[in-house]
C-alpha positions as a Markdown table, in Angstrom:
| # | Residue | x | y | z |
|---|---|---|---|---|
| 1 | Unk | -3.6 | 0.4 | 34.0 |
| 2 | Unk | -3.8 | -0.9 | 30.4 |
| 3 | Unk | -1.6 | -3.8 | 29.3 |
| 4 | Unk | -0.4 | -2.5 | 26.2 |
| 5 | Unk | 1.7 | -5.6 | 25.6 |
| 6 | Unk | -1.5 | -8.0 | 25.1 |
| 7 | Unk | -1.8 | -5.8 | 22.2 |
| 8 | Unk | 1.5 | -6.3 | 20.8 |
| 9 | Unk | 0.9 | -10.3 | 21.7 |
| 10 | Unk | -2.4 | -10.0 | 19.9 |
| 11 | Unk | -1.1 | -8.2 | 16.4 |
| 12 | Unk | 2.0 | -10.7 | 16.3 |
| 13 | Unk | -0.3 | -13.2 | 16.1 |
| 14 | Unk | -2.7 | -11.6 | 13.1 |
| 15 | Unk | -1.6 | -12.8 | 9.4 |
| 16 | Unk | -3.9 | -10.0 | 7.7 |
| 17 | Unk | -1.8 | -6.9 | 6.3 |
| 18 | Unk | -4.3 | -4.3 | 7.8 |
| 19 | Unk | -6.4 | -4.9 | 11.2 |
| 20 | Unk | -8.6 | -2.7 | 11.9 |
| 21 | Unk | -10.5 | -2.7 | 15.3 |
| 22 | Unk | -13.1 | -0.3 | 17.5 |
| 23 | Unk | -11.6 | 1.1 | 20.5 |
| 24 | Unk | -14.1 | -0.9 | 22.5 |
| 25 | Unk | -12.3 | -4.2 | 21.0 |
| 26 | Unk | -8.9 | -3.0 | 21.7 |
| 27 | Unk | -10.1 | -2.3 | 25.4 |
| 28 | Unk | -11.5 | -6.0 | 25.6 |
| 29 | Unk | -7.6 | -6.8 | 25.4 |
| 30 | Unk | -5.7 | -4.2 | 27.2 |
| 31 | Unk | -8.2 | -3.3 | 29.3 |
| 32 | Unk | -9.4 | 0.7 | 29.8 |
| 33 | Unk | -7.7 | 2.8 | 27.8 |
| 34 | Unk | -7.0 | 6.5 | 29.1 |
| 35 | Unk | -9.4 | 9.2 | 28.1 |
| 36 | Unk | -6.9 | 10.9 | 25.2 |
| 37 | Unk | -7.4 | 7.7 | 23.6 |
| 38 | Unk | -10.6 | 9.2 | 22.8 |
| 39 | Unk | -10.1 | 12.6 | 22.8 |
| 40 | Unk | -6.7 | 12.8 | 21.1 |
| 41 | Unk | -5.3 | 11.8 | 17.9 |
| 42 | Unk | -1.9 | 12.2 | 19.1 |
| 43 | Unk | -2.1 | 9.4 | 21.6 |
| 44 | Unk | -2.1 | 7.2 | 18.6 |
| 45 | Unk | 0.8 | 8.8 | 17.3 |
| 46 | Unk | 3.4 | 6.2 | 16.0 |
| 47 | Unk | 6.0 | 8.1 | 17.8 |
| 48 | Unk | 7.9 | 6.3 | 20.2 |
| 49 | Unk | 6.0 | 5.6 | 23.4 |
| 50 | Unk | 4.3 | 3.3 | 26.2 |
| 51 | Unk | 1.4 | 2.2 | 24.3 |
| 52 | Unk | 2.7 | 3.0 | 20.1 |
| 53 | Unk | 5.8 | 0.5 | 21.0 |
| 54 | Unk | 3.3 | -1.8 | 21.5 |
| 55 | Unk | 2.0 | -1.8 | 17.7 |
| 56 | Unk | 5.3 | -1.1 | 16.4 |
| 57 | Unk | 7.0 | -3.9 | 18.1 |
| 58 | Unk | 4.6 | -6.1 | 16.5 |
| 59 | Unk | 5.4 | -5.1 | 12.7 |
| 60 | Unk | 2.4 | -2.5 | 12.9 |
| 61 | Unk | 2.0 | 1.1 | 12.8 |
| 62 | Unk | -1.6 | 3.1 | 13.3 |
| 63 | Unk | -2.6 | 4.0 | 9.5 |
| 64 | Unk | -5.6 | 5.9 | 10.5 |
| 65 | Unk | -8.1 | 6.8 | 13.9 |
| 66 | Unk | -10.7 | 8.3 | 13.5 |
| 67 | Unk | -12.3 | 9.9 | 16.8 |
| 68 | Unk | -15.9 | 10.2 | 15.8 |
| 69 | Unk | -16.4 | 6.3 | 15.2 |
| 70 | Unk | -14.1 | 4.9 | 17.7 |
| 71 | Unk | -12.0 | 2.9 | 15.5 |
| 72 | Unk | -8.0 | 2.5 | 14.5 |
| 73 | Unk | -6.6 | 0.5 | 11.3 |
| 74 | Unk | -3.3 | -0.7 | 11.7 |
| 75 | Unk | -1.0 | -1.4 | 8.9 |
| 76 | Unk | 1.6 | -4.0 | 8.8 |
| 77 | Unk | 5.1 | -2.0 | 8.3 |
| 78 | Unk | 7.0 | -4.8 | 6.3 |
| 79 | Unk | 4.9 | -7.8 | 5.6 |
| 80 | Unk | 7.9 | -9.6 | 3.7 |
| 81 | Unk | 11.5 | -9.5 | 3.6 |
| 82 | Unk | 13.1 | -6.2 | 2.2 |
| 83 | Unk | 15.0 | -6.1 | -1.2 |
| 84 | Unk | 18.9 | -7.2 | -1.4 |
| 85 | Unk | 20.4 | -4.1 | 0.1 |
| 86 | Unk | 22.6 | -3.9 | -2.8 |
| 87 | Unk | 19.1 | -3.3 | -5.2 |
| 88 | Unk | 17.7 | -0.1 | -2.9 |
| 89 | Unk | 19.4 | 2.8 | -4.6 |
| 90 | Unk | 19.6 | 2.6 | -8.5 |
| 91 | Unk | 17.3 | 1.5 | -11.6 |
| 92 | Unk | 17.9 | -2.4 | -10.5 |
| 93 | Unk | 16.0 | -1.8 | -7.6 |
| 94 | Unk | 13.4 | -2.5 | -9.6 |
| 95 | Unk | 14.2 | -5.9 | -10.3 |
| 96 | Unk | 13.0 | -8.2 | -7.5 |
| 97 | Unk | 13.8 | -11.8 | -8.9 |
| 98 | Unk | 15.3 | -14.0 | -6.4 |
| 99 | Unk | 13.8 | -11.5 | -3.2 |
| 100 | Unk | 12.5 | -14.1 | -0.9 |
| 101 | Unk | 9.5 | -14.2 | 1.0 |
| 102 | Unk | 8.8 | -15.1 | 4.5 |
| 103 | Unk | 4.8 | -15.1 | 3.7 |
| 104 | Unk | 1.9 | -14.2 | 1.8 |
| 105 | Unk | -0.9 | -11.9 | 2.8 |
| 106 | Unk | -4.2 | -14.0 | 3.7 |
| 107 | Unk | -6.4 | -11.0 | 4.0 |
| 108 | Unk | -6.3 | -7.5 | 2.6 |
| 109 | Unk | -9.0 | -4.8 | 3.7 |
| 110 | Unk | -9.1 | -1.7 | 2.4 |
| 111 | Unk | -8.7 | 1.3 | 5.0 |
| 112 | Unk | -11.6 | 2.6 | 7.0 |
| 113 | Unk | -10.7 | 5.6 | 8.9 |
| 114 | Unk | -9.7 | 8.6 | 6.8 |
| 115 | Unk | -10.2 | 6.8 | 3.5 |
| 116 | Unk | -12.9 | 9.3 | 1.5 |
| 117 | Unk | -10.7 | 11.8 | 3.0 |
| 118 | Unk | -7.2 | 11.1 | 1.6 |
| 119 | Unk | -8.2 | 8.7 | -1.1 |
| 120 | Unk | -5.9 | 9.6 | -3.7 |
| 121 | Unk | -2.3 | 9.8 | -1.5 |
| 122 | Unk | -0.1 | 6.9 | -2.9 |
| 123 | Unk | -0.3 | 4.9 | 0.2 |
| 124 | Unk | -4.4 | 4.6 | -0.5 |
| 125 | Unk | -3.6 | 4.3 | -4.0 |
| 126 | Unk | -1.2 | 1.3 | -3.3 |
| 127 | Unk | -3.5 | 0.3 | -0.8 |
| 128 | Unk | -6.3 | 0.0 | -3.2 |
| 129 | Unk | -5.0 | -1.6 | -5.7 |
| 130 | Unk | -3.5 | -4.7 | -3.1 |
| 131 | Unk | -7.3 | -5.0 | -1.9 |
| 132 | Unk | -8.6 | -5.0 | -5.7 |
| 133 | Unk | -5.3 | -7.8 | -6.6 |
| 134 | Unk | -6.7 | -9.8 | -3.9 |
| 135 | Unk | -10.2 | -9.7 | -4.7 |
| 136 | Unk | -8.4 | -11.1 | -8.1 |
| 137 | Unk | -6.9 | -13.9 | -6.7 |
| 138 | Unk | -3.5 | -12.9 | -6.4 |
| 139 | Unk | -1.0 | -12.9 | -3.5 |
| 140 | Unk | 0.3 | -9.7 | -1.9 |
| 141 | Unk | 4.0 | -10.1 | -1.9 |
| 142 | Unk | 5.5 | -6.8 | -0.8 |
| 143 | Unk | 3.7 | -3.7 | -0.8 |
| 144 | Unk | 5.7 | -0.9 | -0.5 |
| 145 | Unk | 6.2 | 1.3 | 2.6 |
| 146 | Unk | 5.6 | 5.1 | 0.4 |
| 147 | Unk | 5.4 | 6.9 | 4.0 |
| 148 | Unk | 9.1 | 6.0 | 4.4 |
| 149 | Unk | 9.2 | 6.3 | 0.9 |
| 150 | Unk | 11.1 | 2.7 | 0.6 |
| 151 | Unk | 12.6 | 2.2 | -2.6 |
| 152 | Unk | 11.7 | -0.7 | -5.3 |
| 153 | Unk | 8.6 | -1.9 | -6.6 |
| 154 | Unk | 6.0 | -0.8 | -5.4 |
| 155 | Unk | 3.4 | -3.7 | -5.4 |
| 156 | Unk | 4.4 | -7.0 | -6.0 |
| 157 | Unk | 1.5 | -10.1 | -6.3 |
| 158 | Unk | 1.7 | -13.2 | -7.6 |
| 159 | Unk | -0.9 | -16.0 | -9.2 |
| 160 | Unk | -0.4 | -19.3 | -10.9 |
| 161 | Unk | 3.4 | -18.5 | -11.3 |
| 162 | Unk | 2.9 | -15.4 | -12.9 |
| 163 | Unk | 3.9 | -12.1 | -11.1 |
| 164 | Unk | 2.2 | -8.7 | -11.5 |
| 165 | Unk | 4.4 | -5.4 | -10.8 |
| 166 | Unk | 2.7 | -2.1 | -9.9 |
| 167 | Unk | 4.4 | 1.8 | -9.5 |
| 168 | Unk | 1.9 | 3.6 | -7.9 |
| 169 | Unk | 1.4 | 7.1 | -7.5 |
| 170 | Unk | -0.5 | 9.9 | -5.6 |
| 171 | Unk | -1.9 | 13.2 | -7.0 |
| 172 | Unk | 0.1 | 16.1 | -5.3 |
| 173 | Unk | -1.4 | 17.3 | -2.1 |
| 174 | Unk | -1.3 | 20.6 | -3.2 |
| 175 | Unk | -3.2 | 19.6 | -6.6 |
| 176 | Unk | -0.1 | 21.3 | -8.9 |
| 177 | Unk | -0.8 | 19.8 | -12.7 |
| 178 | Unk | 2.9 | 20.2 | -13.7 |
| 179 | Unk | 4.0 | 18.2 | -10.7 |
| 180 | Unk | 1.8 | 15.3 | -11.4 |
| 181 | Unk | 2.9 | 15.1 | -14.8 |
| 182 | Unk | 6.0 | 14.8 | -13.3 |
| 183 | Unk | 5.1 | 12.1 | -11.4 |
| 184 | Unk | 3.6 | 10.0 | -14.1 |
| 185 | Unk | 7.2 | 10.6 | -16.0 |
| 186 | Unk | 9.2 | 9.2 | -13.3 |
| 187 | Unk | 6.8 | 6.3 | -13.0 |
| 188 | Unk | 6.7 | 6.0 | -17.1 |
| 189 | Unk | 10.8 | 5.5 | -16.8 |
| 190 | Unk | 10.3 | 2.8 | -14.4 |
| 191 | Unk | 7.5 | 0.9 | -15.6 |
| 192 | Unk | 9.5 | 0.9 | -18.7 |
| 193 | Unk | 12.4 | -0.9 | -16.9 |
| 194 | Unk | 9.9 | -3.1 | -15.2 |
| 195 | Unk | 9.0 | -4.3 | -18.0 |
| 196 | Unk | 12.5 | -4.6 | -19.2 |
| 197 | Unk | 13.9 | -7.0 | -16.3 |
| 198 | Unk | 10.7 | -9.1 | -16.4 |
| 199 | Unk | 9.3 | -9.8 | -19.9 |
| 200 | Unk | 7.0 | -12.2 | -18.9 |
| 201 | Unk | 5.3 | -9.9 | -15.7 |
| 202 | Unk | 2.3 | -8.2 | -15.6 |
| 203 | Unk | 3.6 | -4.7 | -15.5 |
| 204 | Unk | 1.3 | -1.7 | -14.2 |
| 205 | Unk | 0.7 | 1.7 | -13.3 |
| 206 | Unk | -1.3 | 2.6 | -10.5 |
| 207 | Unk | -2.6 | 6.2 | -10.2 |
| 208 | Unk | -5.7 | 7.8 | -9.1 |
| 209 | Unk | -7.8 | 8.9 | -11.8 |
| 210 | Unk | -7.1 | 12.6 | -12.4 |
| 211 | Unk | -6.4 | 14.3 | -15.8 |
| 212 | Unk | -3.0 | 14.9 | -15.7 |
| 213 | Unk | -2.2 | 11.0 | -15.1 |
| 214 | Unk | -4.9 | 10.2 | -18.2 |
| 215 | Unk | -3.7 | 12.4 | -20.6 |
| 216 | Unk | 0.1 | 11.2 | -20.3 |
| 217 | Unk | -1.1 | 7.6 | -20.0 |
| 218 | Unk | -3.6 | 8.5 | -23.4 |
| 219 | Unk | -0.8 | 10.0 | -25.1 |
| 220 | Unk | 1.1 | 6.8 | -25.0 |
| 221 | Unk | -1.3 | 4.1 | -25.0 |
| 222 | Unk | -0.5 | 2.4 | -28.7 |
| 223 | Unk | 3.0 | 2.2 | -27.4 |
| 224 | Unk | 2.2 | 0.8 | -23.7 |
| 225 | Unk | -0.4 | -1.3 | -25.4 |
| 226 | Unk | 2.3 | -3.1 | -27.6 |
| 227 | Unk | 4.4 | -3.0 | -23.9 |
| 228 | Unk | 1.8 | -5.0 | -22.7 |
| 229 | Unk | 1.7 | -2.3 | -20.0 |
| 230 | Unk | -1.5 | -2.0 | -18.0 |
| 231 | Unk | -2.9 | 1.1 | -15.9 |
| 232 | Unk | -5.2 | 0.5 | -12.3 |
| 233 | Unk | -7.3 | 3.5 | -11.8 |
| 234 | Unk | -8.7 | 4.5 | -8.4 |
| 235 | Unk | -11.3 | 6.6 | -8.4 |
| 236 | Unk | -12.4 | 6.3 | -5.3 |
| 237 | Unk | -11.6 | 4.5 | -1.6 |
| 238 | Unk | -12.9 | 1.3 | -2.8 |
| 239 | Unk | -13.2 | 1.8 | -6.6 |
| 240 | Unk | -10.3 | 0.3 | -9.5 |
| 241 | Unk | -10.6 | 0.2 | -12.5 |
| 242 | Unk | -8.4 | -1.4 | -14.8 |
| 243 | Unk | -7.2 | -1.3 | -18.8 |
| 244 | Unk | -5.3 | -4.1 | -20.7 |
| 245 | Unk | -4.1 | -7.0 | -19.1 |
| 246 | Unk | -3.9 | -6.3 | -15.6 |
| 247 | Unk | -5.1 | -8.8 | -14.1 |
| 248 | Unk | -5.9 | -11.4 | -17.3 |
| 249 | Unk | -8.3 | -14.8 | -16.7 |
């Protein structure tokens, strides 16, 4: 019988915001896993059960499987210390000075499985844009849990004293135009406010490049550039882009 808890034991132990593994390497430390492992996405599920406690005892949740290659990415849940509870329901949740931090993130992949498929959802998006901050040089302080729809900021890095704020957002899954203007309004308002607590910040949107989000973001631009308020594009799994001082030398 598998010994899911050599798994837990082995995540607890990983610094790296995102592990993904083969199902032949997570059998090397729990042993054989049952068929539907292979045969069933739902046996990955992160509902409550033998093998997803496991995973979610260690601070991990399964992100993405994908059947045909054999292979799971698990994503750390909370990899630093939530907001105040008294900054999670109003505008000053957006505010994160004095929010400590158990620990950076050492390594930051960007996600296999499912990726091309389901680029654009504001999880990938936020995802993205962690990887490309890395890459940067920065460190990942808190990267919003969007499935849970967690409140605050949604990326916060950090690099030579200097912190860099993101609000990320997905395209609608249903593709509506209307809504996605929508959605860059409500990020607009708290970018704005972002920028507002923390003159000093780098201050960002993060969207995936479709034409709703460019035409508000081009409609603006004098003022955000005066703002000092940057955009990162995704336009693909593993492609950002960015405009103004995102990520400045």
């Amino acid at each position: 019988m598998p010994d899911y808890s050599a798994l837990g034991r082995h995540l607890s132990n990983c610094d790296e915001y995102q592990v993904g593994m083969t199902f032949q390497e997570v059998e090397r430390i729990t042993g054989d896993l049952p068929r539907s492992a292979r045969s069933h996405r739902a046996w990955w599920s992160n509902h409550p059960g033998s093998q997803s406690r496991a995973w979610l005892n260690a601070g991990y949740k399964v992100q993405a499987v994908s059947l045909d290659e054999a292979r799971v990415q698990f994503t750390r849940v909370n990899p630093v210390t939530p907001c105040r509870p008294d900054m999670r329901h109003e505008d000053k949740d957006l505010s994160t000075k004095d929010v400590p931090v158990q620990g950076v993130l050492r390594s930051y992949s960007l996600p296999q499985a499912g990726a091309a498929r389901n680029w654009a959802s504001e999880a990938s998006v936020s995802s993205a844009i962690a990887s490309h901050l890395v890459r940067k040089g920065w460190r990942i302080l808190r990267v919003a849990d969007t499935e849970s729809r967690e409140q605050g900021i949604d990326i916060v890095a950090e690099r030579d004293g200097r912190r860099c704020l993101v609000e990320t957002k997905g395209y609608p899954i249903n593709e509506n135009y209307t809504q996605a203007r929508h959605y860059f309004s409500d990020a607009l308002r708290k970018v704005l406010l972002m920028r507002q607590e923390e003159p000093e910040a780098v201050v960002a949107f993060g969207f995936p490049r479709f034409r709703a989000f460019e035409t508000g973001f081009t409609q603006l631009r004098p003022t955000l550039t005066a703002l000092r308020i940057s955009v990162f594009w995704v336009e693909g799994p593993d492609t950002v882009t960015e405009e103004h001082e995102a990520t400045p030398a």
